[in-house]
C-alpha positions as CSV (number, residue, x, y, z in Angstrom):
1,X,-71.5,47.7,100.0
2,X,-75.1,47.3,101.4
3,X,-75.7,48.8,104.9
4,X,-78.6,47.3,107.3
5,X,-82.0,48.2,106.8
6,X,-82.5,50.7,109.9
7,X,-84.6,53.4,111.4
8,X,-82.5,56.4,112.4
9,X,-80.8,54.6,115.8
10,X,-77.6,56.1,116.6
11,X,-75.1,54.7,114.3
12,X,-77.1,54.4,111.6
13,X,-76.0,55.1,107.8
14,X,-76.3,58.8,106.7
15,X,-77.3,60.2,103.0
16,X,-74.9,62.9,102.0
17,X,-75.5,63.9,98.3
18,X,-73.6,66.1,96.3
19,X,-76.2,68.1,95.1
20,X,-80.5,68.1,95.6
21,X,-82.3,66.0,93.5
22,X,-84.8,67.8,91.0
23,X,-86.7,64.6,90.4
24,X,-89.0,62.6,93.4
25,X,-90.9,59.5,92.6
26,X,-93.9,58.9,95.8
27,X,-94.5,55.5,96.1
28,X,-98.4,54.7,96.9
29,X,-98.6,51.4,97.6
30,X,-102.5,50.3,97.9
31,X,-104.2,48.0,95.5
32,X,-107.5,46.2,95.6
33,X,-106.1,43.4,95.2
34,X,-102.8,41.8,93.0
35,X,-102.4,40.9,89.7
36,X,-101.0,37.8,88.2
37,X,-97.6,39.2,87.4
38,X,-97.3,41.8,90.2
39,X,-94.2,41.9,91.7
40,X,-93.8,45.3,93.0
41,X,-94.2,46.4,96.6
42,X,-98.2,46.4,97.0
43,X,-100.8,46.5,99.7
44,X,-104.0,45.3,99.4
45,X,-106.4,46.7,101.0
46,X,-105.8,48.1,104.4
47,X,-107.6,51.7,102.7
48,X,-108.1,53.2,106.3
49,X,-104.5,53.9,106.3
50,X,-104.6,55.9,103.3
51,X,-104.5,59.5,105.5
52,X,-102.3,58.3,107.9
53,X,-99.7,57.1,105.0
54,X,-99.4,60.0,103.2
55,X,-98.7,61.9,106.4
56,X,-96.0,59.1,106.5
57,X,-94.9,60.3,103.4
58,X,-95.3,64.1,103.6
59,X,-93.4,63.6,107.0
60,X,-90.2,61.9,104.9
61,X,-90.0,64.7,102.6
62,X,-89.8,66.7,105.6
63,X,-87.2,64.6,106.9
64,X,-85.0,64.7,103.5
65,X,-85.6,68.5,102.6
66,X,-81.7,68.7,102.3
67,X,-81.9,65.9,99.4
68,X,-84.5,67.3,97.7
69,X,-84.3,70.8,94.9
70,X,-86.4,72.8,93.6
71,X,-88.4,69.4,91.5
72,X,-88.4,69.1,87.7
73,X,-90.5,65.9,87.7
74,X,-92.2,64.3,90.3
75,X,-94.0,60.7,89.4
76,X,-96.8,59.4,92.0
77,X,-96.7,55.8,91.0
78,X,-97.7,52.1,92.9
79,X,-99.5,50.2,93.6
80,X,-102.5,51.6,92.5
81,X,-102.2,55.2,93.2
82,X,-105.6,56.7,92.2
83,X,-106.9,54.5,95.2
84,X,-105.8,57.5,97.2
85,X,-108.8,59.9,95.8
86,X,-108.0,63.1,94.8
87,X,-108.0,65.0,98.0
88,X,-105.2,63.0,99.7
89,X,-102.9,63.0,96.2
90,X,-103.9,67.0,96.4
91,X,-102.4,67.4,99.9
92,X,-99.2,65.7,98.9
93,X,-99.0,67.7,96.1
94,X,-100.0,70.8,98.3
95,X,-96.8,69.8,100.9
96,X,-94.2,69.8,97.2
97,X,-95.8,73.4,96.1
98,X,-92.9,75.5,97.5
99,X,-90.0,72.9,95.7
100,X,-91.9,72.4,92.9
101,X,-90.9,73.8,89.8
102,X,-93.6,76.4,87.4
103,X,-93.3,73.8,84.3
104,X,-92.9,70.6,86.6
105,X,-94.2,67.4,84.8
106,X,-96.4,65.5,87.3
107,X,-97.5,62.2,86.9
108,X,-99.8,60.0,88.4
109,X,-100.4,56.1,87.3
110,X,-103.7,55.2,87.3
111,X,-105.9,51.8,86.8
112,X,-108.8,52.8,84.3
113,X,-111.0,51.2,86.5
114,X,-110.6,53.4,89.8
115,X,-111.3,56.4,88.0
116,X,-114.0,58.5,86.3
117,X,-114.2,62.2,85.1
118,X,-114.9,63.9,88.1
119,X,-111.9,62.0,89.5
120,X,-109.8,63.1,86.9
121,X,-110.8,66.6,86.6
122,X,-110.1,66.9,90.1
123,X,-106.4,65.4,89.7
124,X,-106.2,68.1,86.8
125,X,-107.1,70.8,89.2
126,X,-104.7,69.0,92.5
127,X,-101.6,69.9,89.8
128,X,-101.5,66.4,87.7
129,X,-100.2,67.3,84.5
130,X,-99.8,63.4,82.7
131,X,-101.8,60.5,83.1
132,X,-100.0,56.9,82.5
133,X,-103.4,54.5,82.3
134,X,-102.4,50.9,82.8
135,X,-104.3,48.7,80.8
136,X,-101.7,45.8,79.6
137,X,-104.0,44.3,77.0
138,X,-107.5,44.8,75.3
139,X,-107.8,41.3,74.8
140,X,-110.3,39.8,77.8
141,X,-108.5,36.5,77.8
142,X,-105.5,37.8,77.8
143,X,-106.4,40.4,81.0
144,X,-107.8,37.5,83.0
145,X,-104.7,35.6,82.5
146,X,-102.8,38.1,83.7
147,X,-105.8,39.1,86.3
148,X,-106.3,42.2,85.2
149,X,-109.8,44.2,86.5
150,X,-110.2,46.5,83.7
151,X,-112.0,46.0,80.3
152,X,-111.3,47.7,77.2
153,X,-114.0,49.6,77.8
154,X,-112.9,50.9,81.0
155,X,-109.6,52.2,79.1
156,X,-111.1,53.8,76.8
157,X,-113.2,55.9,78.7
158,X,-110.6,56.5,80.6
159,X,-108.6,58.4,78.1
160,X,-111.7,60.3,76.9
161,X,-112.2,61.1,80.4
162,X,-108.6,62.5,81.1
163,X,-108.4,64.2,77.4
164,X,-111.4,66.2,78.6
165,X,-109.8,67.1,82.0
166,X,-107.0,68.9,79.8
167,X,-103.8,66.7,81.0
168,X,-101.0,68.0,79.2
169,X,-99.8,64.0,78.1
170,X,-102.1,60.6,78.1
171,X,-100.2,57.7,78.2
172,X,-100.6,53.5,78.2
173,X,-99.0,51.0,79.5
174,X,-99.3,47.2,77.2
175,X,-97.8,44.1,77.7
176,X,-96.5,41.8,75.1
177,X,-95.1,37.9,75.6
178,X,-98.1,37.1,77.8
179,X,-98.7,33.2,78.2
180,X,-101.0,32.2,76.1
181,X,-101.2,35.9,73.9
182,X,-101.8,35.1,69.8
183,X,-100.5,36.8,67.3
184,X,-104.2,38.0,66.7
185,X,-104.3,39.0,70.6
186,X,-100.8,41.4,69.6
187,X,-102.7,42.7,66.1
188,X,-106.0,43.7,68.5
189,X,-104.0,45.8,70.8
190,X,-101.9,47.5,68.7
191,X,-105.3,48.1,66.7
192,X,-107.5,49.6,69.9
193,X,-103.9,51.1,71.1
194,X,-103.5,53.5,68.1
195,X,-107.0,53.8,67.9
196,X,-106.9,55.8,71.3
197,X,-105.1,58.5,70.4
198,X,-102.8,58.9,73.6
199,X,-99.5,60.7,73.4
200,X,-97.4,58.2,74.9
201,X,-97.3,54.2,75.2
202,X,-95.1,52.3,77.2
203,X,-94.8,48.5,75.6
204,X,-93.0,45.9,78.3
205,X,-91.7,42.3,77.6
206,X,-93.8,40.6,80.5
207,X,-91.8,38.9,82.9
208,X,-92.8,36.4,84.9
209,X,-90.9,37.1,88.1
210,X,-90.3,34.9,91.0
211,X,-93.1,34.4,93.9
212,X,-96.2,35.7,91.2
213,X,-98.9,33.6,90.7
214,X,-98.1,33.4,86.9
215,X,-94.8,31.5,88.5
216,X,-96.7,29.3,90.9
217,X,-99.1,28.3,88.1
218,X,-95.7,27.3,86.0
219,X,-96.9,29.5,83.4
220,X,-93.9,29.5,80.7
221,X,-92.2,33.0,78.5
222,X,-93.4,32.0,74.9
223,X,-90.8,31.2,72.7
224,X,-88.2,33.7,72.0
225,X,-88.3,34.1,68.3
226,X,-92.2,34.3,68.8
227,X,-91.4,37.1,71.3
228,X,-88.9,39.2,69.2
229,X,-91.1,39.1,66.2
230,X,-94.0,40.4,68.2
231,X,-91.6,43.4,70.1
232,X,-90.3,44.0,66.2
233,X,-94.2,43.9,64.9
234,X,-94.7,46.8,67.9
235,X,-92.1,49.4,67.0
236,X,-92.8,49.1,63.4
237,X,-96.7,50.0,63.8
238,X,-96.0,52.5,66.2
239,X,-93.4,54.4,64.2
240,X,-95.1,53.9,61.4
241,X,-98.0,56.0,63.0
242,X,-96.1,58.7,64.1
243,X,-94.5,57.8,67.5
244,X,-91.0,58.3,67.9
245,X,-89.5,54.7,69.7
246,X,-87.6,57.4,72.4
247,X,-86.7,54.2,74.5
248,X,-86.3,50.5,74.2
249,X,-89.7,50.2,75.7
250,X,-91.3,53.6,74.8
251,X,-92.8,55.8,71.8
252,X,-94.0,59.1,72.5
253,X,-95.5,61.8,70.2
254,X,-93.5,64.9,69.3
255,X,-93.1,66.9,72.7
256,X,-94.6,63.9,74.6
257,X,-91.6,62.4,76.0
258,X,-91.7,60.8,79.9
259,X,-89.8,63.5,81.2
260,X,-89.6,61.0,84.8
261,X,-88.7,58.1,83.4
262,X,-85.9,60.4,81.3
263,X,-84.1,61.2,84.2
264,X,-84.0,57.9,85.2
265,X,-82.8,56.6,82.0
266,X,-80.0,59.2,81.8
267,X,-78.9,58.3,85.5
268,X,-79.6,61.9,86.9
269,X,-80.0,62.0,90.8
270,X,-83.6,61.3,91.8
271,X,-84.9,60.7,95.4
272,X,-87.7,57.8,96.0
273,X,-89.6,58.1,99.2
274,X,-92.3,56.1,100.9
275,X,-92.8,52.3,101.3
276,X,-90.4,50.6,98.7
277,X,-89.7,52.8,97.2
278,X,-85.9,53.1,95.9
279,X,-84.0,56.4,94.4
280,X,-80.0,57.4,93.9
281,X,-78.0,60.3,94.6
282,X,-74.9,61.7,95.2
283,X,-73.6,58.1,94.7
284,X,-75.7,56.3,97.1
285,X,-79.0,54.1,96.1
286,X,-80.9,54.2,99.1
287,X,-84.1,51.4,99.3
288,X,-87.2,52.3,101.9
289,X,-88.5,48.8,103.1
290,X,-91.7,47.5,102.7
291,X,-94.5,47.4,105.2
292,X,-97.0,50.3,105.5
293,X,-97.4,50.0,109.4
294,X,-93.8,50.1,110.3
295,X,-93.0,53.1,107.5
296,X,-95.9,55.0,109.5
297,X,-95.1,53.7,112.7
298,X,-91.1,55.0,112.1
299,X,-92.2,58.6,110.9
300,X,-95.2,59.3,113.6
301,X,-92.3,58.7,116.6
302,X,-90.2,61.2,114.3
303,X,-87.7,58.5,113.0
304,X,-86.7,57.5,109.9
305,X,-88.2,54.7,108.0
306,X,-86.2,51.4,107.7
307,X,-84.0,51.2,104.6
308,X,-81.3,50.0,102.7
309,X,-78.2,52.0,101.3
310,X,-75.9,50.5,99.1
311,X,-72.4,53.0,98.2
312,X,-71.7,53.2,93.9
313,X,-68.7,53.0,92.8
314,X,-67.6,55.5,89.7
315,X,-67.2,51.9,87.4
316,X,-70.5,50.8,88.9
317,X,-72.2,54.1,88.0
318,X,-70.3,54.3,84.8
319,X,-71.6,50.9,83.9
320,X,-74.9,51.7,84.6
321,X,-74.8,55.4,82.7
322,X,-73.7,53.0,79.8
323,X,-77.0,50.2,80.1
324,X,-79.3,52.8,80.6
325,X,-78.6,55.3,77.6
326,X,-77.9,52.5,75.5
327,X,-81.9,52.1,75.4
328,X,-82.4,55.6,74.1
329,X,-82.7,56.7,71.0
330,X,-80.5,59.7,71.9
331,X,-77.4,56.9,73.0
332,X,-74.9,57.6,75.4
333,X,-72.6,60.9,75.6
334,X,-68.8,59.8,76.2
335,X,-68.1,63.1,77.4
336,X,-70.2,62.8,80.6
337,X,-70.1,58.9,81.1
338,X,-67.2,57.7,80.5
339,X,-65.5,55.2,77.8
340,X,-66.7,51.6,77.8
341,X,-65.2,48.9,79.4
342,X,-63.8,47.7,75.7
343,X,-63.5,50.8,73.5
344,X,-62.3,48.7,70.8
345,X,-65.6,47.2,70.5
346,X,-67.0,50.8,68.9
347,X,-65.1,49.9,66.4
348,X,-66.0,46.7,65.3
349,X,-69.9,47.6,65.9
350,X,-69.6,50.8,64.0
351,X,-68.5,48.5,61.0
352,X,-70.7,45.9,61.4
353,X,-73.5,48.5,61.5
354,X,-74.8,48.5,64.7
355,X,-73.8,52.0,66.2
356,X,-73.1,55.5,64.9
357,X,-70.9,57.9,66.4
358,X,-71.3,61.5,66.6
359,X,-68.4,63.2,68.0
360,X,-68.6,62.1,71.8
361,X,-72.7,60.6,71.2
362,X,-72.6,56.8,70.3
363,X,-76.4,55.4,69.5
364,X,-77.5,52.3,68.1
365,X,-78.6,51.8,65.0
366,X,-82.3,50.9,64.4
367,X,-81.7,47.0,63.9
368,X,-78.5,47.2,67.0
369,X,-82.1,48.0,69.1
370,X,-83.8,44.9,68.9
371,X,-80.3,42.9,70.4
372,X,-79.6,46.1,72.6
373,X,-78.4,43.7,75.7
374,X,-76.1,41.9,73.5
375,X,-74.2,45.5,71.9
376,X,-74.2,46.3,75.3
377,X,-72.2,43.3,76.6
378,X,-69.7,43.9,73.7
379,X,-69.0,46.8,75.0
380,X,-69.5,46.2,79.0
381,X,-68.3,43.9,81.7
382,X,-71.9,44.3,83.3
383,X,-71.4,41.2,85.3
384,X,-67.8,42.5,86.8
């Protein structure tokens, strides 16, 4: 079930949840402009909103105390969130202080072009404690096919830059299956990548999404042997210099882990506020709308910003428990999420070598990884 997007009006759909979330993602929606595979919920330009949106934002929080616990995790993410500056990300994080946790992990994304040391430091000093620098590729043909604005360069002084503000984790986000990327191109990144010495990389299968320019250009996914050989070329360097491959997509260093993006992956209950932005709790996924104006416009007159909520069932949650931990390392605790749709399919993978059960833990097996969707629908009616 899907309700109406609406603002608060009487009848409109309340958000019980069973217990408050201890992880808040902050959607921050500005960029200078979008990139060639952008499909996320962006504004560009518009900056004189900036202060007046994150009183929008500061004013939902307000809104959902009830939702919200004492917060494990919160991830400031876009957009292009370091378009904000420092001082407004420090008065957001100055309105979380009292349900923030001592040890919280706080994130911001950041383009390696919008910031410099003193920015940095003074993200270090607002509370930041991790750093996720996108830079997607190190190849220049490669970032101006996908439109990118920042040059190696700019990424590497970027880490230097937040490894001397003291951030407790420095991450990277890459992209692999670009149009047009070589197998030279994937050789060059994962070169200058482990070159860097970051503490976490997050590597993403590009996809070329409806409505992006990439689509309107008819840009086409390379071939998909060329695409599983380069994903298979990534782990292996990767683990091979000391990253542990935590997640389909993700290899951290020892203690480096996206605590975040964990509690996503292990379905725990996680609010999402501001424009777009999209969280689930207490068995309701609940979707903000898009449009800066009308988000501010709602929460200045004191109502709620326009969204979505759509009711989980316990299969539909189950189901999803089972996708998500399926992409960790760790695999999937029976004794928490439930059996699979076809528990006689452990069987037959565990024999063919593609699982390992532990008790009530079922993981995949290092070679099940690389055909992770296809385990899962042995075990899963995802489409039911």
């Amino acid at each position: 079930m899907t309700t109406p997007a609406h603002t608060g009006a009487p009848g409109g759909v309340d958000v019980p949840v069973a217990a408050p979330a201890r992880h808040l993602y902050v959607h921050l929606p500005f960029c200078a402009h979008r990139c060639g595979y952008c499909a996320f919920v962006v504004e560009t330009g518009g900056l004189d909103r900036r202060d007046d949106y994150i009183a929008a934002v500061i004013c939902e929080v307000e809104q959902r105390c009830a939702e919200i616990g004492v917060l494990d995790t919160i991830y400031l993410g876009g957009g292009t969130p370091t378009l904000m500056r420092p001082r407004r990300i420090a008065r957001l994080l100055r309105a979380l202080a009292d349900r923030t946790a001592r040890a919280a992990e706080v994130t911001v994304e950041a383009n390696p072009e919008t910031v410099d040391g003193a920015q940095l430091d003074a993200l270090r000093a607002a509370g930041v404690t991790r750093v996720s620098l996108g830079a997607q590729s190190f190849r220049p043909r490669v970032l101006e096919r996908l439109e990118r604005r920042a040059t190696a360069e700019q990424v590497e002084a970027a880490v230097r830059c937040a490894r001397r503000a003291g951030f407790d984790s420095v991450g990277i986000d890459l992209l692999f299956a670009v149009p047009g990327q070589t197998a030279a191109d994937l050789e060059g990144d994962i070169a200058r990548a482990l070159a860097l010495g970051v503490d976490h990389v997050s590597w993403y299968e590009l996809e070329i999404k409806p409505g992006t320019a990439l689509e309107r250009m008819g840009a086409a996914p390379p071939d998909e042997d060329d695409a599983a050989d380069a994903y298979e070329r990534i782990v292996d360097a990767l683990t091979a210099a000391g990253f542990e491959w935590y997640e389909t997509a993700n290899f951290a260093r020892p203690g480096h882990r996206a605590r975040h993006n964990m509690a996503y992956w292990t379905a725990a209950d996680h609010v999402g506020v501001g424009v777009g932005a999209v969280g689930t709790a207490g068995g309701l996924r609940r979707r903000n709308a898009p449009g800066v104006d009308r988000y501010v416009a709602a929460l200045r007159a004191g109502r709620e910003p326009a969204h979505a909520v759509e009711a989980l069932d316990a299969d539909t949650r189950r189901r999803e428990r089972w996708m998500l931990g399926l992409r960790l390392a760790d695999g999937v605790d029976t004794s928490r999420v439930g059996p699979p749709d076809h528990p006689v399919a452990l069987d037959d993978l565990e024999d063919a070598g593609m699982l390992v059960r532990d008790g009530a833990r079922v993981r995949l097996t290092h070679r099940a990884r690389f055909v992770q969707n296809a385990v899962a629908g042995r075990l899963m009616d995802f489409a039911a």
